[in-house]
MOPAC internal coordinates of N, CA, C and O (Angstrom, degrees):
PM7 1SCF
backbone

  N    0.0000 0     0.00 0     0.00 0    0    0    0
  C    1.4635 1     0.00 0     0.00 0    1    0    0
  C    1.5381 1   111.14 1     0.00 0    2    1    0
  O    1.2310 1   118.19 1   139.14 1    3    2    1
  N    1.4595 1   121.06 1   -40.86 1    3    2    1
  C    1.2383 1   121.74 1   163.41 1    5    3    2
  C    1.5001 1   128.31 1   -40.74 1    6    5    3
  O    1.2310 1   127.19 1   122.47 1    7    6    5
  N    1.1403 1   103.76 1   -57.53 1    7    6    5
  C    1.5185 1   123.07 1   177.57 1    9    7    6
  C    1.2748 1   107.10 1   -52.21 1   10    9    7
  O    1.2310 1   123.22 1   122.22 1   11   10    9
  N    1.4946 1   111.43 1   -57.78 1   11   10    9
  C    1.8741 1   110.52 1  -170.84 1   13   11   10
  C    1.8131 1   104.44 1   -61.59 1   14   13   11
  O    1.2310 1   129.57 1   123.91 1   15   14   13
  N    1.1760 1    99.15 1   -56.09 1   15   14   13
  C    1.8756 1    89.26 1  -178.84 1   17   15   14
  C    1.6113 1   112.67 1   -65.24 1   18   17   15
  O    1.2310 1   117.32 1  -177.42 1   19   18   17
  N    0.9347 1   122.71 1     2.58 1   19   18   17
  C    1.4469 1   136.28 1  -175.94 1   21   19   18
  C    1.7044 1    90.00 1   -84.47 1   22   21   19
  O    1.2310 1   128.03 1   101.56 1   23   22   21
  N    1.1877 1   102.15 1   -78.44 1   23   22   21
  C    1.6088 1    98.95 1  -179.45 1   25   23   22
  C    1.4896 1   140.03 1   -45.70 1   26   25   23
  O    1.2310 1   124.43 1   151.12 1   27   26   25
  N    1.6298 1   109.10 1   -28.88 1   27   26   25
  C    1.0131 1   132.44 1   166.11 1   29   27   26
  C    0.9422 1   109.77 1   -39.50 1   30   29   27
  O    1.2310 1   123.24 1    83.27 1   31   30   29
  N    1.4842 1   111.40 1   -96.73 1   31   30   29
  C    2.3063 1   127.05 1   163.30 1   33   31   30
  C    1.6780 1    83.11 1   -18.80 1   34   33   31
  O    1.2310 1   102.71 1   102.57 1   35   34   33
  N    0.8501 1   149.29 1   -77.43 1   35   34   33
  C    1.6697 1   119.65 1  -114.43 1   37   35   34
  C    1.8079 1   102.21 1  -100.81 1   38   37   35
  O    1.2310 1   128.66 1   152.10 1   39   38   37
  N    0.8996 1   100.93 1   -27.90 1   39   38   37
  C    2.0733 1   106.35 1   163.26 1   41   39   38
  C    1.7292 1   116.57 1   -46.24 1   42   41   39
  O    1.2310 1   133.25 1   117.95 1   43   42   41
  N    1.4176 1    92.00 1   -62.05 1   43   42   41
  C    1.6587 1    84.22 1   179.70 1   45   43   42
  C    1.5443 1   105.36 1   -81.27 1   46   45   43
  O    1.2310 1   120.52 1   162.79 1   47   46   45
  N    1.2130 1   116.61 1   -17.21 1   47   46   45
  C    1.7306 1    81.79 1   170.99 1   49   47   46
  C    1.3766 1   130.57 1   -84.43 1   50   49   47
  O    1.2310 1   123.42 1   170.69 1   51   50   49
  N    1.6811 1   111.05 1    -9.31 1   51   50   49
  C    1.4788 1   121.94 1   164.87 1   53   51   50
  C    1.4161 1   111.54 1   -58.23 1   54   53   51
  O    1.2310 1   122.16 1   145.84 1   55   54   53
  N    1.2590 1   113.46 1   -34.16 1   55   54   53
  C    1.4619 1   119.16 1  -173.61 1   57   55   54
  C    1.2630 1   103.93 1   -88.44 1   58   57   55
  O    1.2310 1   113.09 1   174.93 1   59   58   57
  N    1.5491 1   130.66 1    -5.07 1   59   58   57
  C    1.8411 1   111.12 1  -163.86 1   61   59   58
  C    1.1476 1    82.49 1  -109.72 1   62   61   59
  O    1.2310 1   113.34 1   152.69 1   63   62   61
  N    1.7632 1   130.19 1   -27.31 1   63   62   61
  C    1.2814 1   136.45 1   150.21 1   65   63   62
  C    1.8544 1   123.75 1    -8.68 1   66   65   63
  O    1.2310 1   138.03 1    95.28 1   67   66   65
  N    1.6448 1    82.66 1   -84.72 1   67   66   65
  C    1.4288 1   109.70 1   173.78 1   69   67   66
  C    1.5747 1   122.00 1   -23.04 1   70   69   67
  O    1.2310 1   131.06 1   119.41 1   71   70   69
  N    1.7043 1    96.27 1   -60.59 1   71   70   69
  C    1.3348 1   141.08 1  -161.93 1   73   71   70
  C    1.8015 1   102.14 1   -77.60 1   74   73   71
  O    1.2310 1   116.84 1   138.89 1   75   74   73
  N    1.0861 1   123.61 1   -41.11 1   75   74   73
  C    1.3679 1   121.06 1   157.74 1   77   75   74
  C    1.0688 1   125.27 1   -78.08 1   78   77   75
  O    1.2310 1   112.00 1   144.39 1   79   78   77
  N    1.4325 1   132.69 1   -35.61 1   79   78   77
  C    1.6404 1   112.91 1   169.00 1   81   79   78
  C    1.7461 1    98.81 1   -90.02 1   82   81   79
  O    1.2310 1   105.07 1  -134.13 1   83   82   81
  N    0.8966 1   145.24 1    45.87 1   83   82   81
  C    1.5525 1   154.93 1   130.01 1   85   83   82
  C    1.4464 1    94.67 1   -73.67 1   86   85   83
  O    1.2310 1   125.55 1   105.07 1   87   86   85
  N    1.5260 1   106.94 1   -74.93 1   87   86   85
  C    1.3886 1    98.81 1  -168.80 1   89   87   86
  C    1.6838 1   141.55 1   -66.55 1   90   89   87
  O    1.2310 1   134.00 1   174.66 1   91   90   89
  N    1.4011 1    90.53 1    -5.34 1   91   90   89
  C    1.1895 1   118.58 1   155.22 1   93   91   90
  C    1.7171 1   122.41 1   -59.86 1   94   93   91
  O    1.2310 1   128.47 1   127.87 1   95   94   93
  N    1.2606 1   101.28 1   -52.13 1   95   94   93
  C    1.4162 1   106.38 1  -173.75 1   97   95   94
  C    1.2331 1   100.04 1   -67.32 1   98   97   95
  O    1.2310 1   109.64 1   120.10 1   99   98   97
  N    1.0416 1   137.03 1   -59.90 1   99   98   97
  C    1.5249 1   132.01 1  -175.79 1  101   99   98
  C    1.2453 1   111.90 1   -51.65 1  102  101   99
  O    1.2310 1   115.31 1   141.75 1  103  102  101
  N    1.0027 1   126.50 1   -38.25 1  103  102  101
  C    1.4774 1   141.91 1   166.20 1  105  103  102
  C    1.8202 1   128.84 1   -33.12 1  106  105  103
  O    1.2310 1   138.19 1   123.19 1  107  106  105
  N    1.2301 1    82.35 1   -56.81 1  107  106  105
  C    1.9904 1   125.90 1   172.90 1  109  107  106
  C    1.7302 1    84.77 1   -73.80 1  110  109  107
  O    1.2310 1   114.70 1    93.01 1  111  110  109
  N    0.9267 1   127.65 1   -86.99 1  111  110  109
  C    1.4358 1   138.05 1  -161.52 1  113  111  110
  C    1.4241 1   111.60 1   -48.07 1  114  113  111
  O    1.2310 1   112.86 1   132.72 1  115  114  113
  N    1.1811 1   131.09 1   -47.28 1  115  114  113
  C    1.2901 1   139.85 1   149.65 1  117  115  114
  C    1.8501 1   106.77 1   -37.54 1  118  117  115
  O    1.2310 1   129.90 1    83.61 1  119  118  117
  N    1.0790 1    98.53 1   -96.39 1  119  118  117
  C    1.7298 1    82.32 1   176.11 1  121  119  118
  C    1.2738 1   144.24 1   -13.98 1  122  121  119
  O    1.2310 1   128.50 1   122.09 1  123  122  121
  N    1.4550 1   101.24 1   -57.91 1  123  122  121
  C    1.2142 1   130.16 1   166.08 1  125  123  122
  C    2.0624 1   110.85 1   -22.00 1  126  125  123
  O    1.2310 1   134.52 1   104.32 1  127  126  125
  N    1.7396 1    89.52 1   -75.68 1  127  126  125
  C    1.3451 1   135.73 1   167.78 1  129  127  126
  C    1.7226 1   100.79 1   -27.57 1  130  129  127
  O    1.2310 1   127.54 1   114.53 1  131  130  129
  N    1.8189 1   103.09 1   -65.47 1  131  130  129
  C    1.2488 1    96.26 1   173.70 1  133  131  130
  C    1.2966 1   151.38 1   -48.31 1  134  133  131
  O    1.2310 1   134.59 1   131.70 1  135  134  133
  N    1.7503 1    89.38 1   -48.30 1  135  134  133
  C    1.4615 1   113.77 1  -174.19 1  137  135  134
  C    1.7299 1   112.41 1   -71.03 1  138  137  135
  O    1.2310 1   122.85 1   171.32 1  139  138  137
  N    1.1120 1   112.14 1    -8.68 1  139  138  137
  C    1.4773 1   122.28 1  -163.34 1  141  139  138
  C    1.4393 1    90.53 1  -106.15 1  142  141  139
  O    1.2310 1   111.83 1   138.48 1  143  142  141
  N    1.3549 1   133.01 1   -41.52 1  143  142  141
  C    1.7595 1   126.96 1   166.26 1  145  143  142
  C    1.8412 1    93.56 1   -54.09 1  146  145  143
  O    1.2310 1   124.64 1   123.04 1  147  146  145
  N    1.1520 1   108.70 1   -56.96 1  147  146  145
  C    1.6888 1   106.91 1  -148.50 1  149  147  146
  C    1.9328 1    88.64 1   -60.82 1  150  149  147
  O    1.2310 1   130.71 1   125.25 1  151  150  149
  N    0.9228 1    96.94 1   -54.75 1  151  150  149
  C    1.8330 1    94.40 1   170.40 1  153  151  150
  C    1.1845 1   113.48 1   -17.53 1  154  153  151
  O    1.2310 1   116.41 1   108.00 1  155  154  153
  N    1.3018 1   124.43 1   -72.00 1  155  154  153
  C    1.1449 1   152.43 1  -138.09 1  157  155  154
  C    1.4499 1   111.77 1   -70.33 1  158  157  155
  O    1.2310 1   135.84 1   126.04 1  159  158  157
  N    1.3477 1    86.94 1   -53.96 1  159  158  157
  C    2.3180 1   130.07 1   170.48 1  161  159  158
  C    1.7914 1    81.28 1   -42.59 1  162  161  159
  O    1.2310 1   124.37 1   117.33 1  163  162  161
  N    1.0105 1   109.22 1   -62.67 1  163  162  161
  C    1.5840 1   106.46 1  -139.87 1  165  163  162
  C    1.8035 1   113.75 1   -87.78 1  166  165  163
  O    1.2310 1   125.74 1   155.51 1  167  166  165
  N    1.9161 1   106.58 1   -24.49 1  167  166  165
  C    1.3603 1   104.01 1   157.08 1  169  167  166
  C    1.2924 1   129.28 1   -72.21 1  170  169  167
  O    1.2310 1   119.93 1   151.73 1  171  170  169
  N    1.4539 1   117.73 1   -28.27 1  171  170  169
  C    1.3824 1   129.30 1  -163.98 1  173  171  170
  C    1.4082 1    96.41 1   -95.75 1  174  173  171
  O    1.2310 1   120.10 1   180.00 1  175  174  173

């Protein structure tokens, strides 16, 4: 019984895991995205 609820908890947090540095990356990448327009704004 230990074991099974043990596994339970630890699945979705691999996945909410997953699911936050995903959203992370887009996150990062977005910026990225930004800062390279705002660049752009400010040489041109």
């Amino acid at each position: 019984m230990k074991n099974f609820s043990y596994d339970i908890v630890l699945v979705p947090k691999k996945n909410l895991l997953k699911k936050k540095m995903s959203d992370l990356n887009k996150d990062i990448k977005a910026l990225i995205e930004f800062l390279r327009e705002l660049n752009e704004k400010n040489f041109n």
